[in-house]
C-alpha positions as CSV (number, residue, x, y, z in Angstrom):
1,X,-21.8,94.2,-32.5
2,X,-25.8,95.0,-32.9
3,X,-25.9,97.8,-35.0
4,X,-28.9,100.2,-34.5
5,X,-32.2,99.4,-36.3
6,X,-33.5,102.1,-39.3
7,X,-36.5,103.1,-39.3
8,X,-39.2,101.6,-41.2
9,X,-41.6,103.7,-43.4
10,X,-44.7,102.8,-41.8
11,X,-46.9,102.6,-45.3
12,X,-44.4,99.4,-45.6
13,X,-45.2,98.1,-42.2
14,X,-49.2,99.1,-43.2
15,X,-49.1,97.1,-46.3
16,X,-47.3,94.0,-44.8
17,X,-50.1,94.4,-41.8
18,X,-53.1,94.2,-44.7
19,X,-51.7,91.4,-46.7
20,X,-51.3,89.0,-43.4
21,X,-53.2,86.0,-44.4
22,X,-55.7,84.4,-41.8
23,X,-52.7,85.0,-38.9
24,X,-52.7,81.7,-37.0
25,X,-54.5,82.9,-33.5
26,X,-53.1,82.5,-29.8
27,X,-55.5,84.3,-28.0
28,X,-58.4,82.5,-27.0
29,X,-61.3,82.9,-30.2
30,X,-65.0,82.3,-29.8
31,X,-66.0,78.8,-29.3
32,X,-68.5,76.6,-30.8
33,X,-71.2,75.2,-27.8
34,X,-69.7,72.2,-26.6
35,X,-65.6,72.6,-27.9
36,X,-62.9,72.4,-25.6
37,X,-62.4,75.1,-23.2
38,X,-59.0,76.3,-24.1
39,X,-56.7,77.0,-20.7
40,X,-53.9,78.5,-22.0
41,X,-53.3,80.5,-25.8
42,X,-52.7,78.5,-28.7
43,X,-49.2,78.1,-29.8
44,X,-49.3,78.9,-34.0
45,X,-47.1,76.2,-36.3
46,X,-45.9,78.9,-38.7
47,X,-44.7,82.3,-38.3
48,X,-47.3,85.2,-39.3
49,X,-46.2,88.1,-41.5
50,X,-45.0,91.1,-39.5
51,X,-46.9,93.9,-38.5
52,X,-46.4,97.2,-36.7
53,X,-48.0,99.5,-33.8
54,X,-49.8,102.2,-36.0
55,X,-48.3,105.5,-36.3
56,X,-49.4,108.4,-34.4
57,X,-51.5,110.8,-35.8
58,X,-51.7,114.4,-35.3
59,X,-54.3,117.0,-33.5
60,X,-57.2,118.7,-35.0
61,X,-55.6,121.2,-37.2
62,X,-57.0,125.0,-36.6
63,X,-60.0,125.7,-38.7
64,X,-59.8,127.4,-42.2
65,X,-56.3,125.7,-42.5
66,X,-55.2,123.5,-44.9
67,X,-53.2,120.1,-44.1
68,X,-50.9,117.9,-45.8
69,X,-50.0,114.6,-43.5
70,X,-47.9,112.2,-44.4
71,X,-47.3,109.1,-42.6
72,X,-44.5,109.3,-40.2
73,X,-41.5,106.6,-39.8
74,X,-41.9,104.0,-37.0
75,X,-39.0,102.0,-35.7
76,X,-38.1,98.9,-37.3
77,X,-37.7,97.3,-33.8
78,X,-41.3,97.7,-33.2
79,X,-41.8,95.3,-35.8
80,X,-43.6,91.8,-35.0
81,X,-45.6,88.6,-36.0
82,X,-48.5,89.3,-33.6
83,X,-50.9,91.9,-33.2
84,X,-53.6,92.0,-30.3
85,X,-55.8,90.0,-32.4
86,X,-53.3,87.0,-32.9
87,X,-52.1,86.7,-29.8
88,X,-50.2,89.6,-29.2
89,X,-49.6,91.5,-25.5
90,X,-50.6,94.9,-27.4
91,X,-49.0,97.9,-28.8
92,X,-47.9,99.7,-25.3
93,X,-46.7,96.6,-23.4
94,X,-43.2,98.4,-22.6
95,X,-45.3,101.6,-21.3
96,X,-43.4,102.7,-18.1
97,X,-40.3,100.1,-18.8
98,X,-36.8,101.8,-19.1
99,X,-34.9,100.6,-22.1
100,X,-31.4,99.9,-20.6
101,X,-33.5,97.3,-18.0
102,X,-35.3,95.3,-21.1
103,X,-32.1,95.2,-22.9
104,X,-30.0,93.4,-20.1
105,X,-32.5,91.6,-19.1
106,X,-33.8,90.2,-22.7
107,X,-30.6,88.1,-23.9
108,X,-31.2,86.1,-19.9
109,X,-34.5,84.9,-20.7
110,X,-34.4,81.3,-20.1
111,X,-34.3,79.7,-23.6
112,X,-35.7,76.3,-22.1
113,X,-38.8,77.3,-20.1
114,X,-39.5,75.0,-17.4
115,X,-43.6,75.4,-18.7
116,X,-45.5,75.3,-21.9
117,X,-47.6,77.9,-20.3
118,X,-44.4,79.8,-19.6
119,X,-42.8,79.1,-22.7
120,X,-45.7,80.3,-24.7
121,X,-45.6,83.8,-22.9
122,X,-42.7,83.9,-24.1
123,X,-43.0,83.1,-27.2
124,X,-45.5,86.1,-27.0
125,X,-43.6,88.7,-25.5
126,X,-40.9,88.4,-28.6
127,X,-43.4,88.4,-31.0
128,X,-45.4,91.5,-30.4
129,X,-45.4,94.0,-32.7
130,X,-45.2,97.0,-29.7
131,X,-43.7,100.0,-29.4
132,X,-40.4,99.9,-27.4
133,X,-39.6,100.9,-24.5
134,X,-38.6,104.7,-23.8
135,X,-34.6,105.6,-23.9
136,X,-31.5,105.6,-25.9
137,X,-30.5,102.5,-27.4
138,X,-26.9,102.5,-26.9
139,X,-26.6,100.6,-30.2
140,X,-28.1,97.4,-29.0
141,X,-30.9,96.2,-31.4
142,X,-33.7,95.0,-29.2
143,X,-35.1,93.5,-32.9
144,X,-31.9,91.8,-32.5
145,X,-32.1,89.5,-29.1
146,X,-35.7,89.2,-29.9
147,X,-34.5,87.2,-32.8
148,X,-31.5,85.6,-31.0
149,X,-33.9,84.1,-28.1
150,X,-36.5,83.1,-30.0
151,X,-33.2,81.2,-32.6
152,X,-32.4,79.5,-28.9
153,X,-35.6,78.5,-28.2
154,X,-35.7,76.7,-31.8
155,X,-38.6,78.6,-33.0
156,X,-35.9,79.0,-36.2
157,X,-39.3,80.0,-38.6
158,X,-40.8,82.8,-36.4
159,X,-37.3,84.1,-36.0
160,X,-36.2,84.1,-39.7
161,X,-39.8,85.8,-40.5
162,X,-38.9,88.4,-37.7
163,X,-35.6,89.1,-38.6
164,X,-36.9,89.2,-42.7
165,X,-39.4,92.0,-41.7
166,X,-36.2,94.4,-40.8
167,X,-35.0,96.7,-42.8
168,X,-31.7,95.6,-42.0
169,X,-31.9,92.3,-42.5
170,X,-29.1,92.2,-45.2
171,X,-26.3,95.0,-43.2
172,X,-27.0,93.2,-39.7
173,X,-24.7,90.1,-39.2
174,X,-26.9,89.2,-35.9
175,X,-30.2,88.8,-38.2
176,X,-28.5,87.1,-40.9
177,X,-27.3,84.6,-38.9
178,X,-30.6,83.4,-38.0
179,X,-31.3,82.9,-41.6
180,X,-28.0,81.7,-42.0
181,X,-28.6,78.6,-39.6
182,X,-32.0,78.0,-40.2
183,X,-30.3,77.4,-44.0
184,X,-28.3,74.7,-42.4
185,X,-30.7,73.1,-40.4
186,X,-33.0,72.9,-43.7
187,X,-29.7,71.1,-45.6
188,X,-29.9,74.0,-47.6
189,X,-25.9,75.0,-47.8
190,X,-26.0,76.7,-50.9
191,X,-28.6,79.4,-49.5
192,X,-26.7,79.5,-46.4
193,X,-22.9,80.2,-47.9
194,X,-24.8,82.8,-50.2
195,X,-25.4,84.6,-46.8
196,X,-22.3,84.0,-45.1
197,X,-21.0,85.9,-48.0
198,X,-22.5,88.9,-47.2
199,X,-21.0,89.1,-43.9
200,X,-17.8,90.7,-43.5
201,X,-17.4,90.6,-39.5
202,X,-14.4,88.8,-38.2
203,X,-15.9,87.5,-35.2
204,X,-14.6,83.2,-34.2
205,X,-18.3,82.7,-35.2
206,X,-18.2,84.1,-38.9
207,X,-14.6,83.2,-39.8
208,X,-16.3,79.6,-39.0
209,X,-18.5,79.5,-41.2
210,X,-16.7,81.2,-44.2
211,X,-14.1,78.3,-43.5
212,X,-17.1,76.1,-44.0
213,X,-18.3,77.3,-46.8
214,X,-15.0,77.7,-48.3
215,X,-14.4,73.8,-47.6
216,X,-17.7,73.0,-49.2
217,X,-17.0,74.3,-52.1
218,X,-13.6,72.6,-52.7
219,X,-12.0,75.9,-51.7
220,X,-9.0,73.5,-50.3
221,X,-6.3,76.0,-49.7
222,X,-8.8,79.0,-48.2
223,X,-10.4,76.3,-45.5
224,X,-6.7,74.9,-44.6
225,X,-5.3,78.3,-43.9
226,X,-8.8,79.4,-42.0
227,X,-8.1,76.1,-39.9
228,X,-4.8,77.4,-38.8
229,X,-5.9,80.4,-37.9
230,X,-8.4,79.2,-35.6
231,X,-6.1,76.9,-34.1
232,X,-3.1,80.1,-33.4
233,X,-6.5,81.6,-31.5
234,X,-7.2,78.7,-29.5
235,X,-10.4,77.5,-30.6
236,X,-11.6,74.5,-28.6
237,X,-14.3,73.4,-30.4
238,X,-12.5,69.7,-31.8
239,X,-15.4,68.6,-33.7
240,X,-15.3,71.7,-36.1
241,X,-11.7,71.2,-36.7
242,X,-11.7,67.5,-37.3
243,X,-14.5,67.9,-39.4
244,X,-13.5,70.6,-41.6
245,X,-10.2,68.8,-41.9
246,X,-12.5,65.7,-43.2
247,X,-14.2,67.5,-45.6
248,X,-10.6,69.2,-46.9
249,X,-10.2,64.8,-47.9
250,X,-7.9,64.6,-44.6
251,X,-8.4,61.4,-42.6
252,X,-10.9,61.8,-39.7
253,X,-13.0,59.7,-37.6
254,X,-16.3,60.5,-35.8
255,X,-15.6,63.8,-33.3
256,X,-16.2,63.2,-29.4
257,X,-16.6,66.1,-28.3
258,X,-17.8,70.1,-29.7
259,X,-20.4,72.3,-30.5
260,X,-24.0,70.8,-30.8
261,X,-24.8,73.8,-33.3
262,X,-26.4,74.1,-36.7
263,X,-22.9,74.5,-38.1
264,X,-21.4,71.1,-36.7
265,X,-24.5,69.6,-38.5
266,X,-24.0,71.0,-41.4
267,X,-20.7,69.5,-40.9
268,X,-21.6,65.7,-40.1
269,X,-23.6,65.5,-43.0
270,X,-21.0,66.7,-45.5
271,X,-18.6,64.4,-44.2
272,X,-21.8,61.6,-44.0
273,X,-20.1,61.2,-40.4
274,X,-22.4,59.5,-38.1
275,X,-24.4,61.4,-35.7
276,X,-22.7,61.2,-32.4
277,X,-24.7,60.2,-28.9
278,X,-22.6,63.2,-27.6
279,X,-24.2,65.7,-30.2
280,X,-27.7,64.7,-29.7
281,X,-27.0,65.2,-25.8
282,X,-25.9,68.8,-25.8
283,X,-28.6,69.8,-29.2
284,X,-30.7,72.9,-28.3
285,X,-34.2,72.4,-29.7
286,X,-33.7,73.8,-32.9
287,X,-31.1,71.2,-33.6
288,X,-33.0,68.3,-31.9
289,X,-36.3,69.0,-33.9
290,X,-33.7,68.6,-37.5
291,X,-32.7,65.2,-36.3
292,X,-36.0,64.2,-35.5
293,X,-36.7,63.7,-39.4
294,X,-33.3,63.3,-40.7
295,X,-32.8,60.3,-43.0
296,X,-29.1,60.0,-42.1
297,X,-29.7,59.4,-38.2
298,X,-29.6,56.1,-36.8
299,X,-33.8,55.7,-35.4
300,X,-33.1,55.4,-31.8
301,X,-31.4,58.7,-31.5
302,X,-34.0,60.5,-34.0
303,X,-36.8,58.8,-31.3
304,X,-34.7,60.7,-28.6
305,X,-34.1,63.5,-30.2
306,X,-37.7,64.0,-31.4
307,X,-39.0,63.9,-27.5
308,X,-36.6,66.3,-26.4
309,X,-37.7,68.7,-28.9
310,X,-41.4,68.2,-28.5
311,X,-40.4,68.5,-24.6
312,X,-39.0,72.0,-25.5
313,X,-41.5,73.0,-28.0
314,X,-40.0,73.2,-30.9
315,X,-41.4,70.0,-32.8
316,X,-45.1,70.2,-32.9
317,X,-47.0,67.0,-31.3
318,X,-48.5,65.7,-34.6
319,X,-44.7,65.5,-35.8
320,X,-43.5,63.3,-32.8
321,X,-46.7,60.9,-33.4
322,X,-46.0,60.7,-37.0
323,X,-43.0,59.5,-36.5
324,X,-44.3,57.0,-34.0
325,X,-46.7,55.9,-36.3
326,X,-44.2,55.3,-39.0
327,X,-42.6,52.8,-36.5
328,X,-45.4,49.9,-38.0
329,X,-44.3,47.7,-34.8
330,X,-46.9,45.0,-34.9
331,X,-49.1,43.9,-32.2
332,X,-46.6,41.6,-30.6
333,X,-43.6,44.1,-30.7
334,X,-45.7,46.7,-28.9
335,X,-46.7,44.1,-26.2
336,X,-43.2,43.3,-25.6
337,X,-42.1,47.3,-26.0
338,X,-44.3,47.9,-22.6
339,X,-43.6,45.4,-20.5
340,X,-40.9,45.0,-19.5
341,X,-39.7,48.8,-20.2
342,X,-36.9,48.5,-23.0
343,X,-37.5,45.0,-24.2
344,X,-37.5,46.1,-27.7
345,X,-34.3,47.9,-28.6
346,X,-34.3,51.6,-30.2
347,X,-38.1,52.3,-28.8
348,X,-38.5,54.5,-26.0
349,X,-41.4,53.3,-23.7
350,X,-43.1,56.4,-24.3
351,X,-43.4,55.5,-28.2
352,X,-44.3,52.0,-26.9
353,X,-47.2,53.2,-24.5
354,X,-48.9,55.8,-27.0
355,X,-48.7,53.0,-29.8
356,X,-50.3,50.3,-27.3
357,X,-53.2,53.0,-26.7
358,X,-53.2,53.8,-30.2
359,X,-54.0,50.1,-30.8
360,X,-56.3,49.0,-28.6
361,X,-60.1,50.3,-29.9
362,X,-62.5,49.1,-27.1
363,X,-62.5,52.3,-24.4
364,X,-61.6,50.1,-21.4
365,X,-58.3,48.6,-22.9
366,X,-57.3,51.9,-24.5
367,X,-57.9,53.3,-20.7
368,X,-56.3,51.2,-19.4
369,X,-52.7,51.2,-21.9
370,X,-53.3,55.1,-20.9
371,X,-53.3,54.5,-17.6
372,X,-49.9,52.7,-17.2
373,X,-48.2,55.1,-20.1
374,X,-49.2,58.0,-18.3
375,X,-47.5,56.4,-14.9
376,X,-44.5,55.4,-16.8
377,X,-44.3,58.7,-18.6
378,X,-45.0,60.7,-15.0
379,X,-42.0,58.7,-13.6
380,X,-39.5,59.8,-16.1
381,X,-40.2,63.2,-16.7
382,X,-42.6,63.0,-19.8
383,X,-46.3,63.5,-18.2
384,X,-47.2,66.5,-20.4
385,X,-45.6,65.0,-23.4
386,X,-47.8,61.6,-23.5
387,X,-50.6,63.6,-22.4
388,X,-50.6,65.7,-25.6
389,X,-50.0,62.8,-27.5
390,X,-53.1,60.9,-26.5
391,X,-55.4,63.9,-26.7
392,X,-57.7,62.7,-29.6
393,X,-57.3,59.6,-28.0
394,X,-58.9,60.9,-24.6
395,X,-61.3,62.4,-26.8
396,X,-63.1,59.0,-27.9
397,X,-63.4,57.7,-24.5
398,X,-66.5,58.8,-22.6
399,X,-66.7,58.8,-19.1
400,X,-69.2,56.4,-17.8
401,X,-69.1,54.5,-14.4
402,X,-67.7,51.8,-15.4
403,X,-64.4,53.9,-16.1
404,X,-64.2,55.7,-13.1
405,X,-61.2,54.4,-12.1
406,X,-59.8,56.2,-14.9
407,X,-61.3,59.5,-13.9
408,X,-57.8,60.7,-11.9
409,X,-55.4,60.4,-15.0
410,X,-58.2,61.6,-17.3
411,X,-58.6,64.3,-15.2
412,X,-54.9,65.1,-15.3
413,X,-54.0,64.4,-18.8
414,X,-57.1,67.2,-20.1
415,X,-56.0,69.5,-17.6
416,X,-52.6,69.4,-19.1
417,X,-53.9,69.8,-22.5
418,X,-56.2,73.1,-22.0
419,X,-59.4,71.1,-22.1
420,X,-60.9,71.9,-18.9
421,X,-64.3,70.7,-20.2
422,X,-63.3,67.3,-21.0
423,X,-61.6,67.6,-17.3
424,X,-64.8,68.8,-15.5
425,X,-66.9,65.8,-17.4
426,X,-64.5,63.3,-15.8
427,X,-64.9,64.9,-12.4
428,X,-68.2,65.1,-12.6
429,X,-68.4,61.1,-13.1
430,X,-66.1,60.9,-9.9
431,X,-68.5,62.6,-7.7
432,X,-71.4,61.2,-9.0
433,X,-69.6,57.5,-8.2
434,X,-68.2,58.5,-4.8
435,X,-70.9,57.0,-2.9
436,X,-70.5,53.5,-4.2
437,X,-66.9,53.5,-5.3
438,X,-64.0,54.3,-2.5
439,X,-61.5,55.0,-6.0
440,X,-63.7,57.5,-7.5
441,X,-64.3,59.1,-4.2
442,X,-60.8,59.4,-3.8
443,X,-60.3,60.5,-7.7
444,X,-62.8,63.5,-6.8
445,X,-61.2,64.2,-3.7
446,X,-57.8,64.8,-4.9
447,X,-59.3,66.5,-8.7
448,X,-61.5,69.4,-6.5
449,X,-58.3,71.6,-6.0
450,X,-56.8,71.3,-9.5
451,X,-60.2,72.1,-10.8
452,X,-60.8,74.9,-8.8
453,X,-57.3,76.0,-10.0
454,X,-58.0,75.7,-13.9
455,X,-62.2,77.3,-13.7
456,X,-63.4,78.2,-10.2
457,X,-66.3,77.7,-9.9
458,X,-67.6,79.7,-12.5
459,X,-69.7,76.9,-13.6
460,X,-69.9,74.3,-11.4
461,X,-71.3,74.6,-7.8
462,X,-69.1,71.8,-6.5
463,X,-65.9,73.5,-7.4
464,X,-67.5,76.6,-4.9
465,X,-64.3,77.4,-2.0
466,X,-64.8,75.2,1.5
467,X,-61.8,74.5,3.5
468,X,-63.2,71.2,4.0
469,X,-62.4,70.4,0.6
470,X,-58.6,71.2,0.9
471,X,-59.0,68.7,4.6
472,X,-60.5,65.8,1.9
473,X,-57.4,66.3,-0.3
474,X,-54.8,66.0,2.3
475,X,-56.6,62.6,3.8
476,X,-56.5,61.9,0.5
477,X,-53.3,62.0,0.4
478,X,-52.5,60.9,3.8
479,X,-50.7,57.3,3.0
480,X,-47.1,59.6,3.0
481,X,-45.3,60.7,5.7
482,X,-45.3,63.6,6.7
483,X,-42.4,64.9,5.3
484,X,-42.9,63.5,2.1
485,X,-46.6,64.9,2.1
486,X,-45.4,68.3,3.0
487,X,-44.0,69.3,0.3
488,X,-47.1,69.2,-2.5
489,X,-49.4,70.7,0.4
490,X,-47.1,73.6,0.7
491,X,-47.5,73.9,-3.5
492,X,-51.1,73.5,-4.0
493,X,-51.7,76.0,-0.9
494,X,-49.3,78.4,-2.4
495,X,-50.4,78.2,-5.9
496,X,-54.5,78.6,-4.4
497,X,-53.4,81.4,-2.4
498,X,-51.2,82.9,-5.6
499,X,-54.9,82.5,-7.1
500,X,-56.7,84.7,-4.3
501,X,-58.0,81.7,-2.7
502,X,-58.8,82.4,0.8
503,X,-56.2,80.0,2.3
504,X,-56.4,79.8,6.4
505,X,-52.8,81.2,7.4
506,X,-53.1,78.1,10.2
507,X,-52.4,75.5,7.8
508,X,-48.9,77.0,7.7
509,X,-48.1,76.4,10.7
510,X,-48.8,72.5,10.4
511,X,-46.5,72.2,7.6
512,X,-43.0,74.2,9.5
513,X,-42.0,70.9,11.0
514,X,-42.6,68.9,8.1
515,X,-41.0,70.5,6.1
516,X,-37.5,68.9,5.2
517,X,-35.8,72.4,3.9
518,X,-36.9,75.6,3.0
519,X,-37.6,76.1,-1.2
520,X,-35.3,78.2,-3.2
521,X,-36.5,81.7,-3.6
522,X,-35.9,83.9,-6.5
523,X,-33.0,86.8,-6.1
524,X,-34.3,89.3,-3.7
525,X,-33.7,92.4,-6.4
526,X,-35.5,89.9,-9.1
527,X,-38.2,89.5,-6.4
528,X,-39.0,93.4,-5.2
529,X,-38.4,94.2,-8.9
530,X,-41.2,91.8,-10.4
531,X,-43.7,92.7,-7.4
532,X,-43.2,96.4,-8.1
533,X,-43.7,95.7,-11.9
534,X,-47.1,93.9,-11.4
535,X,-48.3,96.7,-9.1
536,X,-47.6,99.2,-11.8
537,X,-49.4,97.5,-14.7
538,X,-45.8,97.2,-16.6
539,X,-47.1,94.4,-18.8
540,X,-44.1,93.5,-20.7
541,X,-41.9,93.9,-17.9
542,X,-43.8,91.8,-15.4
543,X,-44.0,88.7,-17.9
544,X,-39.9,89.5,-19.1
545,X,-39.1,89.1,-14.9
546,X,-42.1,86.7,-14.6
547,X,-40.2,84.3,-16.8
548,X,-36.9,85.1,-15.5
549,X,-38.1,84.1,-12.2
550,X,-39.2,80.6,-13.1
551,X,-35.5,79.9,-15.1
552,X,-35.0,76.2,-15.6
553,X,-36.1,74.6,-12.5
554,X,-37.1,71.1,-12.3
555,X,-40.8,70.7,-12.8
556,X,-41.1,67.6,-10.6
557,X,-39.7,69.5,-7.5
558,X,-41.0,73.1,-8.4
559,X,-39.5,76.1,-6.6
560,X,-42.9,77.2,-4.4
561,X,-41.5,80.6,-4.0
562,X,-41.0,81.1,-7.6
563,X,-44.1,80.1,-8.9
564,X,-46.0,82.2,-6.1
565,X,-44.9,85.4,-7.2
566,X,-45.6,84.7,-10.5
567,X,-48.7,83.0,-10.9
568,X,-49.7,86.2,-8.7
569,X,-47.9,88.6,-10.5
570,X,-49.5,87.8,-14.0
571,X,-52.8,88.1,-12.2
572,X,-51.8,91.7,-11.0
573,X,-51.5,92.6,-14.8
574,X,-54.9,90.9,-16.3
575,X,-53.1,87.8,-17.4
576,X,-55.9,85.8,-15.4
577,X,-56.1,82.8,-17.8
578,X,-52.2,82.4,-18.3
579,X,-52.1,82.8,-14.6
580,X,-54.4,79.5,-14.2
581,X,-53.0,77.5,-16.9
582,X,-49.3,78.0,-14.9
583,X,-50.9,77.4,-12.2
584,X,-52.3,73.9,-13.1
585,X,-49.3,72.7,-15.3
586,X,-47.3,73.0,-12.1
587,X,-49.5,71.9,-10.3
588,X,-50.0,68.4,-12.7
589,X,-46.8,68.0,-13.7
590,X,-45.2,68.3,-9.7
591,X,-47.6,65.3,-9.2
592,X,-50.3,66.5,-6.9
């Protein structure tokens, strides 16, 4: 059960706020002339110390009296790594937000975000030091499943750091067990059994891991009699029992089947049983991003498991190109590795494309290796991923007319990486090339509406609103049916009109027949529920049902509904730049 947070003196929380370091910055910072333009916040590597909302202070006292104030307690589950300088939402995002709702509704946020964009709100939202929202807490810690979603997203660091700023971080078996597995995932087991001692719950979870820990430490007899136990309660988790019985020196193969959790890890490796394909399969991202780096995993399923978890956000970029790097395929191999896909055995063909760009040094042959990576990694699912890989690559080749015909996946690839400018150069190039090349009039043509989507036309005339320009997109795209074309024109009109565009209702119309089957809308309670939170200014609320909204659908067929509401909904409550950057990631990544 989540116990009830204490309070928290708030001179503590004041000195923890003082002593926070250079706290890494989401929110957009000044800019030198000429950086990137930033579209969406930047997502820190390490967790920040905490702070808290200041406490309140008291009216002028009467005149001719004397006044003694002390500082008054603030509660612990304000706590949090952010503050409206780093990132954070601010101090009163839960004003006008009823308890009971955020507290049913926190534990369903997705822990998979279908967007970065989405994924860093959030990330956000759970790290904002705010004050909570009004009503009683019916013993449910909202420290608590702040600290349990962000443990399922596999941001393991920012949620040990949160859970180490409570006050009850020692008498609260949910917070410790953060720490506990982030222990295990570090191969630290000793630091992990010295927490697992503290705990005296019962629950299938903890009786687990004292049997564990137990087993570890040669604790034969304890481990045995824990393992019958669990088997009189009908625990179906196989791999923890075979195992467990493996580490007791019992016979025991590799298990086929069980929980993909830090514990079972811990498991493998004390047993040095190999890691099965079945485990790396059903790994959340905190699991996948250990097995990225571990020595004992065979390199095809750390390559796997290293994508997945830079897919998810929980390995940082640099991370997954390091360990590309460290490949040191020659020239030959690399060829091979592209083309055909899979001719070289334990390389993914996204390792194989970023390597081949990575290789080649003259502008036109690295374009060109980008070029068919970014198709092959658009085909399977990994657009975003190859995109942020090759971002300093991007950087070192300048658009010039001889490279036009690169201009569409440049265009694409910055977009998808938050540099708008680098995005705006390329279309720039297009345009100016349109008259005397029939590719780069087509490249500008179908880059106007996801430019106008990530900057307006704020500064740049061309990007200004004219129908006309939504007409060239659609010729643009006119060599698919019309079914098949229906479908992204019913998305990008949707996601302009989310924008406040001013869409012509009469394309509508065009698209009825067309279109194959209506798209999948949102709950109709979740629906009225978000739309009357953005109208209010609910900040907090409208991101929490914002995200709930968007679930886990498939980013290459996007729910148009879905993404309506919210992109307009976060522009209700001043989230204008998150709003855009949603707006274009969906946009990209659905393939328009």
């Amino acid at each position: 059960m989540i116990r009830p947070s204490a309070a928290l003196p708030a001179a503590a929380l004041f000195v923890i706020a003082q002593l926070a370091p250079n706290l890494p910055a989401l929110a957009q910072q000044e800019r030198p002339v000429g950086a990137p333009v930033q579209l969406a916040p930047l997502t820190p590597q390490s967790p920040a110390p905490a702070e808290s909302p200041p406490p309140a202070t008291a009216g002028p006292a009467a005149p001719g009296t004397i006044v003694v104030e002390g500082l008054a307690d603030i509660d612990s589950e304000a706590i949090g790594l952010l503050g409206p300088s780093q990132g954070g939402l601010g101090t009163a995002m839960w004003a006008g937000s009823r308890r009971d709702l955020v507290q049913r509704l926190l534990p369903l946020l997705p822990a998979t975000p279908p967007y970065a964009a989405a994924r860093d709100l959030a990330r956000r939202l759970l790290l904002t030091a705010a004050a909570p929202p009004a009503g009683p807490s019916d013993g449910v810690s909202l420290l608590a499943l702040r600290v349990e979603r962000l443990t399922a997203m596999g941001d393991i660091a920012a949620a040990s750091a949160l859970a180490d700023a409570s006050p009850d971080r020692q008498s609260n078996p949910d917070l410790t067990l953060t720490s506990f597995e982030r222990r295990l995932l570090e191969n630290d087991v000793t630091g992990a059994c010295s927490l697992a001692s503290l705990v005296t719950l019962t629950t299938l979870y903890w009786q687990k891991a004292q049997i564990f820990c137990h087993a570890i430490s040669g604790e034969v007899d304890f481990a045995t009699l824990g393992l019958e136990l669990l088997r009189e309660q009908g625990d179906d988790d196989p791999a923890f029992v075979v195992l467990t019985a493996k580490l007791n020196g019992n016979r025991g193969g590799t298990p086929e089947s069980g929980s993909a959790s830090p514990l079972t890890l811990a498991l493998l490796r004390a047993t040095q049983t190999p890691i099965p394909d079945w485990f790396v399969a059903a790994a959340g991202p905190a699991v996948l991003a250990a097995l990225a780096f571990a020595p004992e995993v065979e390199l095809p399923l750390r390559l796997q498991a290293a994508e997945r978890a830079e897919r998810l956000g929980a390995l940082p970029t640099p991370q997954l190109a390091e360990l590309y790097r460290s490949l040191n395929l020659t020239a030959e191999q690399i060829a091979g590795a592209t083309a055909p896909p899979g001719a070289l055995p334990g390389v993914t063909q996204q390792a194989a494309s970023y390597l081949a760009a990575h290789a080649r040094t003259v502008p036109a042959a690295r374009a060109e290796a980008l070029r068919a990576g970014l198709a092959a990694a658009r085909a399977q699912g990994n657009h975003r991923t190859l995109a942020r890989l090759s971002t300093d690559l991007l950087g070192q080749i300048a658009p010039a007319p001889s490279l036009a015909w690169f201009a569409p996946d440049a265009i694409r690839a910055a977009l998808l990486t938050g540099d708008a400018e680098r995005a705006l150069a390329w279309y720039r190039l297009a345009r100016a090339e349109a008259a005397f090349d029939a590719a780069a009039a087509q490249a500008a043509a179908l880059s106007w509406p996801l430019l106008r989507l990530a900057i307006g036309d704020s500064r740049e005339a061309s990007l200004a609103w004219d129908s006309g320009s939504v007409d060239l997109w659609l010729q643009a795209r006119s060599g698919q049916d019309a079914a098949t074309a229906a479908a992204p024109a019913a998305l990008l009109l949707a996601l302009l009109d989310a924008q406040g565009e001013p869409v012509d209702p009469g394309r509508w119309s065009s698209l009825i027949d067309a279109t194959a089957s209506p798209s999948t809308a949102p709950s109709p309670a979740l629906w009225f529920a978000l739309d009357d939170a953005a109208i209010a200014g609910r900040l907090g609320e409208t991101i929490l049902l914002a995200l709930l909204a968007l679930g886990d659908q498939s980013v290459s067929q996007p729910q148009i509904l879905p993404l309506h509401l919210v992109v307009r909904s976060l522009n209700r409550v001043g989230l204008t730049a998150e709003a855009r950057t949603l707006a274009v990631e969906a946009a990209v990544t659905a393939g328009l």
